[in-house]
PDB file of N, CA, C and O in Angstrom:
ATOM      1  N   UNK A   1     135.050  83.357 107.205  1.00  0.00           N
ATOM      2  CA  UNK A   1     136.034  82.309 107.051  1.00  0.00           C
ATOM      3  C   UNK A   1     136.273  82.109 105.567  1.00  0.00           C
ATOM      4  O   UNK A   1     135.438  81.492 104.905  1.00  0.00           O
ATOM      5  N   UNK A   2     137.349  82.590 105.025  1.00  0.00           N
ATOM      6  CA  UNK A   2     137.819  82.089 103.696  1.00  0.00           C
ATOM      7  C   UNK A   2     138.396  80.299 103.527  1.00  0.00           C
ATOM      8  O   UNK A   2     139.098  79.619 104.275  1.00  0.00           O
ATOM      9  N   UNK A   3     137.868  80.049 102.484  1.00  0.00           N
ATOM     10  CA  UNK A   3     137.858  78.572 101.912  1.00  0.00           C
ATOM     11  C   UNK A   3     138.975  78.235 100.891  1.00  0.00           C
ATOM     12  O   UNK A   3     138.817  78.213  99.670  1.00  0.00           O
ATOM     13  N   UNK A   4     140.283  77.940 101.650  1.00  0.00           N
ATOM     14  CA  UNK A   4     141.218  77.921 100.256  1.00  0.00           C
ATOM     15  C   UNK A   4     141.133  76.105  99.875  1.00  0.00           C
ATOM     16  O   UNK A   4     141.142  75.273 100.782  1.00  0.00           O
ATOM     17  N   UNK A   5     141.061  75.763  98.551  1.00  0.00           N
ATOM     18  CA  UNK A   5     140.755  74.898  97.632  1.00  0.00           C
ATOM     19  C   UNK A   5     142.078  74.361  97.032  1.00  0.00           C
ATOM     20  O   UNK A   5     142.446  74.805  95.945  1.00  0.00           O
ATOM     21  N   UNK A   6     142.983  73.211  97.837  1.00  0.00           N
ATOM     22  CA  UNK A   6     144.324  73.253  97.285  1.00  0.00           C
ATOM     23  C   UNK A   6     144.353  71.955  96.650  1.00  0.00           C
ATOM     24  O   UNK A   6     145.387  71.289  96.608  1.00  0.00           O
ATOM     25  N   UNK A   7     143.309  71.591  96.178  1.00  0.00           N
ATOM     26  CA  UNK A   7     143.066  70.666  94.933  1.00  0.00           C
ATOM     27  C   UNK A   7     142.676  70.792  93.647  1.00  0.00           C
ATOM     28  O   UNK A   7     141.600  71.264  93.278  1.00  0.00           O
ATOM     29  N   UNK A   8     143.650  70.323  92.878  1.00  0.00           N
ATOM     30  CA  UNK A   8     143.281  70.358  91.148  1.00  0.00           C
ATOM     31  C   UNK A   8     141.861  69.781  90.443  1.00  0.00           C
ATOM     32  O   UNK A   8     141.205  70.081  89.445  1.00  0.00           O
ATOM     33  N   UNK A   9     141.749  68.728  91.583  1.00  0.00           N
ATOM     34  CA  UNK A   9     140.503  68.496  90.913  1.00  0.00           C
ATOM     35  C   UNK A   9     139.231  69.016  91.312  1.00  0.00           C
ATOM     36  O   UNK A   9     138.298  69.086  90.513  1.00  0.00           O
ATOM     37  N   UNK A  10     139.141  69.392  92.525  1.00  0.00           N
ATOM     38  CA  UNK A  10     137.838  69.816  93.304  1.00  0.00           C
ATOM     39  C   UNK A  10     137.698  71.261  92.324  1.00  0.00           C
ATOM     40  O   UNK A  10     136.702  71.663  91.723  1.00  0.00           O
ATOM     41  N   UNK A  11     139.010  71.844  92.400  1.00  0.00           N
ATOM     42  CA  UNK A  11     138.999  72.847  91.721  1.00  0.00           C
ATOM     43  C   UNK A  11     137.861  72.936  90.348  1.00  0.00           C
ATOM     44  O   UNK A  11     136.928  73.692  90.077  1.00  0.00           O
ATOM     45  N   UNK A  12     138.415  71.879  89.748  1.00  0.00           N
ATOM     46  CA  UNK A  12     137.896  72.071  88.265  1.00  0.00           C
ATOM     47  C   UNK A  12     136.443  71.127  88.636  1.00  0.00           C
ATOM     48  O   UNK A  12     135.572  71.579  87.892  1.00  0.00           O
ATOM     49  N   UNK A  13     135.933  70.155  89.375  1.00  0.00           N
ATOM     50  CA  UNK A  13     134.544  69.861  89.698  1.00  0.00           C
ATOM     51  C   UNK A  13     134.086  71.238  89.835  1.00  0.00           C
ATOM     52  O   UNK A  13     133.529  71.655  88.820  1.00  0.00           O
ATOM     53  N   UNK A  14     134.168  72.090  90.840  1.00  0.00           N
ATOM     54  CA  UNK A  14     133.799  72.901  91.248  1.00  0.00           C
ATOM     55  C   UNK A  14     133.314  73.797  89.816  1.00  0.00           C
ATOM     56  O   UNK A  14     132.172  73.848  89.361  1.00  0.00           O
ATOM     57  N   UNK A  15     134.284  74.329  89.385  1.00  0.00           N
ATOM     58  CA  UNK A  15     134.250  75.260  88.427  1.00  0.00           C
ATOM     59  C   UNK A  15     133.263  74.251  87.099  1.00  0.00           C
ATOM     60  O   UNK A  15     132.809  74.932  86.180  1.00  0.00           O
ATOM     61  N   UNK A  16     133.075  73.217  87.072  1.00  0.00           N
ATOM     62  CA  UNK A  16     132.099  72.266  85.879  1.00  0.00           C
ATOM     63  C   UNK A  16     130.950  72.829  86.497  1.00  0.00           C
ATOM     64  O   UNK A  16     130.307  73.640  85.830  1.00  0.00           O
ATOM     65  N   UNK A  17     130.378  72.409  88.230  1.00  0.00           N
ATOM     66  CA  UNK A  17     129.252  72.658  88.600  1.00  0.00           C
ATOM     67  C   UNK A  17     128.758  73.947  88.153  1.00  0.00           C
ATOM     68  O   UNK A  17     127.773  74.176  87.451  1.00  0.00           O
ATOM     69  N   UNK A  18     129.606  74.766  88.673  1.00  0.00           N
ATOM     70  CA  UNK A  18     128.909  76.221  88.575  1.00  0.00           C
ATOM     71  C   UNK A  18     128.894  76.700  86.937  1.00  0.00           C
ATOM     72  O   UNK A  18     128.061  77.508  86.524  1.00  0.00           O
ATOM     73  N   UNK A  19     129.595  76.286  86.349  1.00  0.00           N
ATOM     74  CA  UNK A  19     129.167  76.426  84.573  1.00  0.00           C
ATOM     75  C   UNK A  19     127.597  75.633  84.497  1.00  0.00           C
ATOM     76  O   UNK A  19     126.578  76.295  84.300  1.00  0.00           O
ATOM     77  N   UNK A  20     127.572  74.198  84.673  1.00  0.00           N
ATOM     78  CA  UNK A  20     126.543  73.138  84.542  1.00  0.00           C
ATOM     79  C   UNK A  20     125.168  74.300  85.154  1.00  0.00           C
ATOM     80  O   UNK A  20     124.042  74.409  84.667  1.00  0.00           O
ATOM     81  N   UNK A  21     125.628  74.896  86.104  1.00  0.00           N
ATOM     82  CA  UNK A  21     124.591  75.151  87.260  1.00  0.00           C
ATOM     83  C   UNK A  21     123.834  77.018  86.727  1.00  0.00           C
ATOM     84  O   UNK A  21     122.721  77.537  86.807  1.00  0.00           O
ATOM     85  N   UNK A  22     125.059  77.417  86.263  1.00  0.00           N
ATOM     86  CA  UNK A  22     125.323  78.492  86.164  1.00  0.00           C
ATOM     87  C   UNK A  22     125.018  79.913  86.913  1.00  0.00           C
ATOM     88  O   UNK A  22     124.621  80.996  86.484  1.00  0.00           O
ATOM     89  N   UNK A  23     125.450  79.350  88.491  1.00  0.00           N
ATOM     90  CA  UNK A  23     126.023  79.959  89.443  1.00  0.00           C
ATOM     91  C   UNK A  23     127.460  80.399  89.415  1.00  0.00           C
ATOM     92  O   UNK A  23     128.158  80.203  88.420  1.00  0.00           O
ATOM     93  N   UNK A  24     127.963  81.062  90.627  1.00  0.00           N
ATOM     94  CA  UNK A  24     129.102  81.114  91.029  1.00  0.00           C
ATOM     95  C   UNK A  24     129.625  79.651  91.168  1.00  0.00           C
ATOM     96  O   UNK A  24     129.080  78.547  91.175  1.00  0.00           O
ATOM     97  N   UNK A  25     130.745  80.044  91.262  1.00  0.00           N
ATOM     98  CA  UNK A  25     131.365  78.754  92.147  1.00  0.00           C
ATOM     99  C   UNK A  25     131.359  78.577  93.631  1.00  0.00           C
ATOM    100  O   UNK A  25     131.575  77.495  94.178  1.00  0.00           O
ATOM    101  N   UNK A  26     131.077  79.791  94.304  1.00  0.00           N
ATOM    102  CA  UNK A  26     131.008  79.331  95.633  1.00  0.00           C
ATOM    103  C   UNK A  26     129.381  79.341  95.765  1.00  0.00           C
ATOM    104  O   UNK A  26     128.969  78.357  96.381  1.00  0.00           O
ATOM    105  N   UNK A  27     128.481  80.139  95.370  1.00  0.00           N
ATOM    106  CA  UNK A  27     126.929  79.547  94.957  1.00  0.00           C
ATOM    107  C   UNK A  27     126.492  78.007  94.694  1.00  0.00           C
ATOM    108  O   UNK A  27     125.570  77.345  95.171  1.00  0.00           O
ATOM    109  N   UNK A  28     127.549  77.675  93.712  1.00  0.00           N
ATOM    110  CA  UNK A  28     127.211  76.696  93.499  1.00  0.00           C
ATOM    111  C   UNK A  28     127.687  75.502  94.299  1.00  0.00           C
ATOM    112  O   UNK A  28     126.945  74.558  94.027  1.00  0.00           O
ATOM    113  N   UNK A  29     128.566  75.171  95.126  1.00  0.00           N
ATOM    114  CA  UNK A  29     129.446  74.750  95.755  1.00  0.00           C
ATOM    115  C   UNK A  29     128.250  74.967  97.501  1.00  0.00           C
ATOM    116  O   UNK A  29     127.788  74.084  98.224  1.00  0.00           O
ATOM    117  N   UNK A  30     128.161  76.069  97.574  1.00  0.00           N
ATOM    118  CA  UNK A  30     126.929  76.059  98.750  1.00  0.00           C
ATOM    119  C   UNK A  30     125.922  75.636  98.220  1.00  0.00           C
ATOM    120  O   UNK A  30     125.262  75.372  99.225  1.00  0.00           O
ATOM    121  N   UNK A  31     125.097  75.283  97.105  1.00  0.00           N
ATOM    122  CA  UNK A  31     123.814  74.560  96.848  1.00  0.00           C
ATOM    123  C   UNK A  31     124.146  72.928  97.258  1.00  0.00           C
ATOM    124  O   UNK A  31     123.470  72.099  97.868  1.00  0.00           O
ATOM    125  N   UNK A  32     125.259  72.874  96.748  1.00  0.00           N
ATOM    126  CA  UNK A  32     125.713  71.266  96.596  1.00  0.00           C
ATOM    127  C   UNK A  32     125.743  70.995  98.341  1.00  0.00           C
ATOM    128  O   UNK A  32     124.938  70.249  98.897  1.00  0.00           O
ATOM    129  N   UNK A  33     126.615  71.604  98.918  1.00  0.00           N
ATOM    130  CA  UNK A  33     126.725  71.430 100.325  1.00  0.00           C
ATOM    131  C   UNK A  33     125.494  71.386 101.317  1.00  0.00           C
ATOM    132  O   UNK A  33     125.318  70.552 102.206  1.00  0.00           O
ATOM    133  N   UNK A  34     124.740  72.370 101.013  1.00  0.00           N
ATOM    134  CA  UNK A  34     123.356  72.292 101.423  1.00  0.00           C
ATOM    135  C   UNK A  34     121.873  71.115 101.236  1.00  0.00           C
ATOM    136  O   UNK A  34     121.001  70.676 101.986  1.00  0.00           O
ATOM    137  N   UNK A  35     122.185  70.997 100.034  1.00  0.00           N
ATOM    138  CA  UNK A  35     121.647  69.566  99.212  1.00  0.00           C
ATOM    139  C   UNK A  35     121.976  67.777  99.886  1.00  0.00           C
ATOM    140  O   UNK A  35     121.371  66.705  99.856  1.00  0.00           O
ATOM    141  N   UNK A  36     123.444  68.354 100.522  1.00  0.00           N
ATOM    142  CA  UNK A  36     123.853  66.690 100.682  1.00  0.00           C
ATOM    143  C   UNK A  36     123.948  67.162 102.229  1.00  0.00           C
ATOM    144  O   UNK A  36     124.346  66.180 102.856  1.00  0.00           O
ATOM    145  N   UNK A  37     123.744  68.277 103.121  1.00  0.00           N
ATOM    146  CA  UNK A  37     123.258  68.271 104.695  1.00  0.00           C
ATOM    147  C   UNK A  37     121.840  67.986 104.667  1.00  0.00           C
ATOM    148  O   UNK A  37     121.371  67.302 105.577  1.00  0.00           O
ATOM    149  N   UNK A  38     121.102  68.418 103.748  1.00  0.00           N
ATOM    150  CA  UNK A  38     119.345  68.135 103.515  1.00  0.00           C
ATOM    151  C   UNK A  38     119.395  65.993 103.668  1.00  0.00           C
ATOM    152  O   UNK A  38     118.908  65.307 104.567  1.00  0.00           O
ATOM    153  N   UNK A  39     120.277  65.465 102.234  1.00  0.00           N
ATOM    154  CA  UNK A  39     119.985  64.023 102.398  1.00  0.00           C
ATOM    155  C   UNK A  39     120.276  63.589 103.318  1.00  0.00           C
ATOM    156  O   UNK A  39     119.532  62.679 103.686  1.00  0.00           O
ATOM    157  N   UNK A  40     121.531  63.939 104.292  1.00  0.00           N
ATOM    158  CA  UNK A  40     122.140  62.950 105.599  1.00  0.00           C
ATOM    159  C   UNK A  40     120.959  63.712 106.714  1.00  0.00           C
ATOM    160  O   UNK A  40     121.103  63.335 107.877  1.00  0.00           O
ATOM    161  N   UNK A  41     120.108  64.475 106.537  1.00  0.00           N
ATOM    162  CA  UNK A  41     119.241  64.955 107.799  1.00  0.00           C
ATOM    163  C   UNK A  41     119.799  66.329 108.665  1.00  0.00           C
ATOM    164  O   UNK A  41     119.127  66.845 109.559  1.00  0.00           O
ATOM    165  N   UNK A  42     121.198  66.848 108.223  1.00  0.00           N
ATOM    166  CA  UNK A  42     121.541  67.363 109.207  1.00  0.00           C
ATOM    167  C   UNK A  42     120.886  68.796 109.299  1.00  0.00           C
ATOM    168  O   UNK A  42     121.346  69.484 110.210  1.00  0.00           O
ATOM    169  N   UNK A  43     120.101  69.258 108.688  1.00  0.00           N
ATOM    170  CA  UNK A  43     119.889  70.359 108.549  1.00  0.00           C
ATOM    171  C   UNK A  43     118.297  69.753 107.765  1.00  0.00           C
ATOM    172  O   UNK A  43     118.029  68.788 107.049  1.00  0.00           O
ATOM    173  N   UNK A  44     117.471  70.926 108.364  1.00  0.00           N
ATOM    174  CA  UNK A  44     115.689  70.822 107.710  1.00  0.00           C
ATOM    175  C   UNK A  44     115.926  71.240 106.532  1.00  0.00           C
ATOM    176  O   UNK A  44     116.821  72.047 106.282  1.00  0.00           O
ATOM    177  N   UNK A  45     114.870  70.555 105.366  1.00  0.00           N
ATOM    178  CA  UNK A  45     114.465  71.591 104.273  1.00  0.00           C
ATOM    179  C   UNK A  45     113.980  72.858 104.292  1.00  0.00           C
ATOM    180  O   UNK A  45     113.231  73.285 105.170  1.00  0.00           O
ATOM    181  N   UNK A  46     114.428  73.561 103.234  1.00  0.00           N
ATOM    182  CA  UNK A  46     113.595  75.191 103.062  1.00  0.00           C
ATOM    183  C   UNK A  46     112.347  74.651 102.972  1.00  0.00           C
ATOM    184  O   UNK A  46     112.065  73.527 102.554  1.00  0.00           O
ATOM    185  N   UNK A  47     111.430  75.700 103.478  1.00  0.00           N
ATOM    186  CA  UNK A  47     110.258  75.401 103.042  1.00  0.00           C
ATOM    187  C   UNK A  47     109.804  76.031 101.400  1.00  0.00           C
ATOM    188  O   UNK A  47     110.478  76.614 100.551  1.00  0.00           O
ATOM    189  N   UNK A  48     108.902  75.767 101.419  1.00  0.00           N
ATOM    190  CA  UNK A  48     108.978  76.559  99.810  1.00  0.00           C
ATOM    191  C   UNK A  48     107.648  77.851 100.544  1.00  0.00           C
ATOM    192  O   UNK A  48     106.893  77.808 101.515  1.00  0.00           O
ATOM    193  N   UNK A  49     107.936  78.921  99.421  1.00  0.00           N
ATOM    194  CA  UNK A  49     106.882  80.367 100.058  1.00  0.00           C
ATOM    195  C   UNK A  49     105.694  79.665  99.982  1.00  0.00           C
ATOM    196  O   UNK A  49     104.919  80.101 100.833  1.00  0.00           O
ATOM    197  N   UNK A  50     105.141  78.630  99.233  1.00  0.00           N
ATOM    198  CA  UNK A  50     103.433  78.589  99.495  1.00  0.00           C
ATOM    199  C   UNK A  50     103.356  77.740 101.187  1.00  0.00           C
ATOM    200  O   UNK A  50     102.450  77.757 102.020  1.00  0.00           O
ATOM    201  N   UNK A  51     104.426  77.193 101.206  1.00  0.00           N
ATOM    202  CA  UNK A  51     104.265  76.260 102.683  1.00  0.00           C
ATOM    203  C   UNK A  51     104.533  77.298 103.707  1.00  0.00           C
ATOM    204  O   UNK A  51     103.855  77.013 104.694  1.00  0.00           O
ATOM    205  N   UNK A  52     105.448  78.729 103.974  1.00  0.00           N
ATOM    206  CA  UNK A  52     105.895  79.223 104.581  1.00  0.00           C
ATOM    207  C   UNK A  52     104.227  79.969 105.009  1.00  0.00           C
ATOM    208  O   UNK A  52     103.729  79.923 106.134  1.00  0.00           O
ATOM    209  N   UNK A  53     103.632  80.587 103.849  1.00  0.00           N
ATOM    210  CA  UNK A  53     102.594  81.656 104.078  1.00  0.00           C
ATOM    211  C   UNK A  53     101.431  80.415 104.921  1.00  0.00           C
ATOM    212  O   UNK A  53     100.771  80.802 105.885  1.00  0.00           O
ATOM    213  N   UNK A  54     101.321  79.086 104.464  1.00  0.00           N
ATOM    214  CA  UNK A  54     100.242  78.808 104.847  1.00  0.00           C
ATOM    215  C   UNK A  54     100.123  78.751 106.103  1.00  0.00           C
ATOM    216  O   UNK A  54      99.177  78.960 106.863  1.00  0.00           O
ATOM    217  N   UNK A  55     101.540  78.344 106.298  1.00  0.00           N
ATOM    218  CA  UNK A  55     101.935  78.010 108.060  1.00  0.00           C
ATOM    219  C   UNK A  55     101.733  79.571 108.928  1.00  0.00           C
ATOM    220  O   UNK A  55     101.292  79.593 110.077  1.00  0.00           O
ATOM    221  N   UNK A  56     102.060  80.609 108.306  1.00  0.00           N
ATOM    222  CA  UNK A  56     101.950  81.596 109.443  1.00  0.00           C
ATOM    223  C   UNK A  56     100.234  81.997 109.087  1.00  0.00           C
ATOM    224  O   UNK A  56      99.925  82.961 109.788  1.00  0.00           O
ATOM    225  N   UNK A  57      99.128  81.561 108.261  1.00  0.00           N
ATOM    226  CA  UNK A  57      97.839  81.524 108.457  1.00  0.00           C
ATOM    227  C   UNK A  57      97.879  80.527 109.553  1.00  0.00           C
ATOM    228  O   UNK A  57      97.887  80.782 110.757  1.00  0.00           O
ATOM    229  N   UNK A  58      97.896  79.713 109.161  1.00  0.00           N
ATOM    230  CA  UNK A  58      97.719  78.507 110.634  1.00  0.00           C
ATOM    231  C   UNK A  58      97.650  79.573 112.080  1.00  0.00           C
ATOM    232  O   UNK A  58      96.802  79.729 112.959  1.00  0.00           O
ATOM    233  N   UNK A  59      98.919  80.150 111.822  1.00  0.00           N
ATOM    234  CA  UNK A  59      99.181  80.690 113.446  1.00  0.00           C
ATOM    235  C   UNK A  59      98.610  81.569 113.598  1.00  0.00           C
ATOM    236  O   UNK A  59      98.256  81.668 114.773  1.00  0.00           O
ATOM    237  N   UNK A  60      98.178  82.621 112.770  1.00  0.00           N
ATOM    238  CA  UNK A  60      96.939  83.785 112.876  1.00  0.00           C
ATOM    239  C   UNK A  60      95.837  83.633 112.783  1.00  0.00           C
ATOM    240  O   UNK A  60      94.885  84.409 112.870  1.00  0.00           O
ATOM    241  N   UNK A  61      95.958  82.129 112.514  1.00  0.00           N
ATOM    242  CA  UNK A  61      93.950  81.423 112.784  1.00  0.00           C
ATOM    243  C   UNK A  61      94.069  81.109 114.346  1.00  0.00           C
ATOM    244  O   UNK A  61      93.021  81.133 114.991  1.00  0.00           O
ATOM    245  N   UNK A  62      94.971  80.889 114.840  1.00  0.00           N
ATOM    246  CA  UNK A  62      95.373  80.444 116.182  1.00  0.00           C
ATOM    247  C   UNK A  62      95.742  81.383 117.146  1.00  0.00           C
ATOM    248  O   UNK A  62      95.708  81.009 118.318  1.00  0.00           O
ATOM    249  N   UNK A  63      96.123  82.644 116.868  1.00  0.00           N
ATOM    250  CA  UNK A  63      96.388  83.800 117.386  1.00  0.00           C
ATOM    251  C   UNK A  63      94.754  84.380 117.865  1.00  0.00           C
ATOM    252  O   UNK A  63      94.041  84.596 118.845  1.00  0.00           O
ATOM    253  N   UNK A  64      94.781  84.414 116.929  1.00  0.00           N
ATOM    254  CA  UNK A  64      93.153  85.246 116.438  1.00  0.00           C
ATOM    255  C   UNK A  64      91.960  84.319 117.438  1.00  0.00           C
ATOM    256  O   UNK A  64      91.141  84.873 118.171  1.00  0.00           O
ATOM    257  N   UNK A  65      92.043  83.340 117.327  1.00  0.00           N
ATOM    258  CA  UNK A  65      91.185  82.539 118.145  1.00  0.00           C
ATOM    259  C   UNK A  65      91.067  83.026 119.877  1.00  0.00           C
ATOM    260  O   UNK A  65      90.047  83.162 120.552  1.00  0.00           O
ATOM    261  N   UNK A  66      92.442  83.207 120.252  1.00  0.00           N
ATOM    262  CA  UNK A  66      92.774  83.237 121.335  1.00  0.00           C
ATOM    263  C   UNK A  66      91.517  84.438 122.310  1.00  0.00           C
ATOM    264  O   UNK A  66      90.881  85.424 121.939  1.00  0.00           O
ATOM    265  N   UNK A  67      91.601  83.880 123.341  1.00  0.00           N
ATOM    266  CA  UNK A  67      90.605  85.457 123.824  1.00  0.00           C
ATOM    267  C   UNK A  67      91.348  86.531 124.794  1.00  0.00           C
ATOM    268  O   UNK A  67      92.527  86.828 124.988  1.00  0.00           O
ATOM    269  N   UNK A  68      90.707  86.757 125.061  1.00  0.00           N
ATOM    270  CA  UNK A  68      91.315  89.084 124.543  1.00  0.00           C
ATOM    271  C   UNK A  68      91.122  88.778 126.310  1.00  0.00           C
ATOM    272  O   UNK A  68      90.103  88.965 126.975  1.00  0.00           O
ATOM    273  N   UNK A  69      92.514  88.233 126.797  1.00  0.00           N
ATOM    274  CA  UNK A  69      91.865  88.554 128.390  1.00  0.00           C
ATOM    275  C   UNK A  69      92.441  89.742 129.233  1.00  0.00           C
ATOM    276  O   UNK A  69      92.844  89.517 130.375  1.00  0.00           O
ATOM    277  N   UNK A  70      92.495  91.123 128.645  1.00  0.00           N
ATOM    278  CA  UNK A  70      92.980  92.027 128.926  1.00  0.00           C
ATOM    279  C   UNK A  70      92.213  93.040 128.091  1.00  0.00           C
ATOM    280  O   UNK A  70      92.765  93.401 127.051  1.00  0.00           O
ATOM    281  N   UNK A  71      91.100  93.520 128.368  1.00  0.00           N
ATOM    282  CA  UNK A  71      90.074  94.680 127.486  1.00  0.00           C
ATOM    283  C   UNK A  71      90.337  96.036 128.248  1.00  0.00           C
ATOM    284  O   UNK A  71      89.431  96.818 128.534  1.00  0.00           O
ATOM    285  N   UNK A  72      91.785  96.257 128.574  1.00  0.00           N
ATOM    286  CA  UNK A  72      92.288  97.640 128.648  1.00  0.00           C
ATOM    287  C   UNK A  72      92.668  97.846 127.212  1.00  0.00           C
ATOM    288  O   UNK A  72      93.028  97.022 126.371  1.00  0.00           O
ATOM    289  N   UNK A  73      92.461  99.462 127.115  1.00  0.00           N
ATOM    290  CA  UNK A  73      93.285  99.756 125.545  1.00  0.00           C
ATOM    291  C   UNK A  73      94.544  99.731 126.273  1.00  0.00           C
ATOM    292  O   UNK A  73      95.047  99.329 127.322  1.00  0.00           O
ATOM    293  N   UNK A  74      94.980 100.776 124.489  1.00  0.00           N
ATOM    294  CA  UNK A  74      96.883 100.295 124.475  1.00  0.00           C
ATOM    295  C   UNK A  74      97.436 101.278 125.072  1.00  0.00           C
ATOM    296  O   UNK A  74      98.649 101.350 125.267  1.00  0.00           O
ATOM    297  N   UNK A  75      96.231 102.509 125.578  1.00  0.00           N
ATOM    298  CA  UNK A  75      97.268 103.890 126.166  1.00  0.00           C
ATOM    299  C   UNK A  75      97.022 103.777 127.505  1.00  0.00           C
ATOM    300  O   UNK A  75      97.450 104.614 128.299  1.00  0.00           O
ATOM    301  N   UNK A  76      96.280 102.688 127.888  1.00  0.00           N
ATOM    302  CA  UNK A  76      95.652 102.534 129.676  1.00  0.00           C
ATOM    303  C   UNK A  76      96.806 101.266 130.017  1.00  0.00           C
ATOM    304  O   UNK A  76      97.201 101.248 131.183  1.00  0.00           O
ATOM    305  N   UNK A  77      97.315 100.310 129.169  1.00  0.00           N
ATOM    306  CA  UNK A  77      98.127  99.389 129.115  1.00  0.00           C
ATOM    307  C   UNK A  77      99.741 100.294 129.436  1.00  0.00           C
ATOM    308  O   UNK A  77     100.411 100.489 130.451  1.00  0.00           O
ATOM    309  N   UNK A  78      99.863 100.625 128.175  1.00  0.00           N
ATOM    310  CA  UNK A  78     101.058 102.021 128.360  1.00  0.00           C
ATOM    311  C   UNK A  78     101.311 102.685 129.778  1.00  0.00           C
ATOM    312  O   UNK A  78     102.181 102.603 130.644  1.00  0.00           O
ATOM    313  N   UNK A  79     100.253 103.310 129.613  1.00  0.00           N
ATOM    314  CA  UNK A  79     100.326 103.815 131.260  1.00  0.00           C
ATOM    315  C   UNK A  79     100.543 105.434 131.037  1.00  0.00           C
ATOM    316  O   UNK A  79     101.177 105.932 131.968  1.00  0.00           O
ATOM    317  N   UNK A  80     100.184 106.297 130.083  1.00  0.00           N
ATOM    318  CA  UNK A  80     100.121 107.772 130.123  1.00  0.00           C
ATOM    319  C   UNK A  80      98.725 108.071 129.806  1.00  0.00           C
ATOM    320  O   UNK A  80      97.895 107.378 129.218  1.00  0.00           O
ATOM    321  N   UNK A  81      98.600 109.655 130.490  1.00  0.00           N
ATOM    322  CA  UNK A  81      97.541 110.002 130.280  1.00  0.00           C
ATOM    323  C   UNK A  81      97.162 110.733 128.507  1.00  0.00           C
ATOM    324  O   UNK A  81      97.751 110.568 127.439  1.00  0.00           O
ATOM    325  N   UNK A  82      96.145 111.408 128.808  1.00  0.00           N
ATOM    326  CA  UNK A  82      95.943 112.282 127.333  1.00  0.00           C
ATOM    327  C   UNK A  82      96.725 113.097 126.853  1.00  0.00           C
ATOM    328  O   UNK A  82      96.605 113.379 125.660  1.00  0.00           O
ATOM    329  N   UNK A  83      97.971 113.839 127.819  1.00  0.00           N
ATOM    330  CA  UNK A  83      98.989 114.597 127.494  1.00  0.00           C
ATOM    331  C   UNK A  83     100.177 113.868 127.504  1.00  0.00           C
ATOM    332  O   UNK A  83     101.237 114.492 127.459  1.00  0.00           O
ATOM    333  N   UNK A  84     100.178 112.188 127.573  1.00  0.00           N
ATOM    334  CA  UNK A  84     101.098 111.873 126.875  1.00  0.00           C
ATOM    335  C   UNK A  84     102.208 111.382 128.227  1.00  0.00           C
ATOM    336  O   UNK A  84     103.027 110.463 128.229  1.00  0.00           O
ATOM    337  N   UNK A  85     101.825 112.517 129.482  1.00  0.00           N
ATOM    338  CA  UNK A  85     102.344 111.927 130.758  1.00  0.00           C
ATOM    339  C   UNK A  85     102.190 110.504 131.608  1.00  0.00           C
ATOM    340  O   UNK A  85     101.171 110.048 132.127  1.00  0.00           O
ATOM    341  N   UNK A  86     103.570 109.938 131.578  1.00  0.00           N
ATOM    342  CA  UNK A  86     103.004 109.048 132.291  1.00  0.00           C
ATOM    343  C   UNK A  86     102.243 109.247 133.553  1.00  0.00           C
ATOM    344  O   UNK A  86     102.151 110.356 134.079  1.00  0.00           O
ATOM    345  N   UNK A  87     101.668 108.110 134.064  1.00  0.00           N
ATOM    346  CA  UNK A  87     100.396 108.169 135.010  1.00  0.00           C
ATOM    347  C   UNK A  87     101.103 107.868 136.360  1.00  0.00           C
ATOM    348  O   UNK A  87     100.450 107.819 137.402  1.00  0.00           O
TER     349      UNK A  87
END
C-alpha cells in the first residue's frame, strides 16, 4: 500500500523527524507510528534481545523438564527399517 502525503506540513514534520532522527522518512514516520500504537496499548512492546533470549531459556528449562513418554528412537518412530524401507 503506497502512502501519498497531500499535506505541506506533515510533509515537512515528516522530513524534520527523519533529519532530527536520521532515518528515512518513511523509517522514521514508522518509528513515530509505532511509538504512539505502543502508548494508546494497541500493539505490545518489542521485547528487547536480553528479554527475548531469557524467555526462550524459560521454555527450554520447561521443555527439558518434561518427561520422555515415548523411549522409541527416531527411526522406530519414523517407521523404516535399516535399509531405509518403510516398515
Amino acid at each position: 500500500m503506497a502512502l501519498v502525503i497531500d499535506n505541506a506540513e506533515t510533509e515537512r514534520l515528516v522530513a524534520e523527524l527523519a533529519r532530527a532522527t536520521g532515518h528515512s522518512p518513511a523509517e522514521a514516520l514508522a518509528d513515530l507510528i509505532r511509538e504512539r500504537l505502543r502508548e494508546k496499548g494497541a500493539v505490545e512492546p518489542a521485547l528487547d534481545p536480553p528479554d527475548i533470549w531469557e524467555q526462550i531459556r524459560e521454555i527450554q528449562d520447561r521443555v527439558a523438564a518434561m518427561p520422555d513418554v515415548d523411549s522409541r528412537g527416531a527411526d522406530e518412530i519414523i517407521g523404516y527399517d535399516e535399509h531405509g524401507v518403510p516398515r
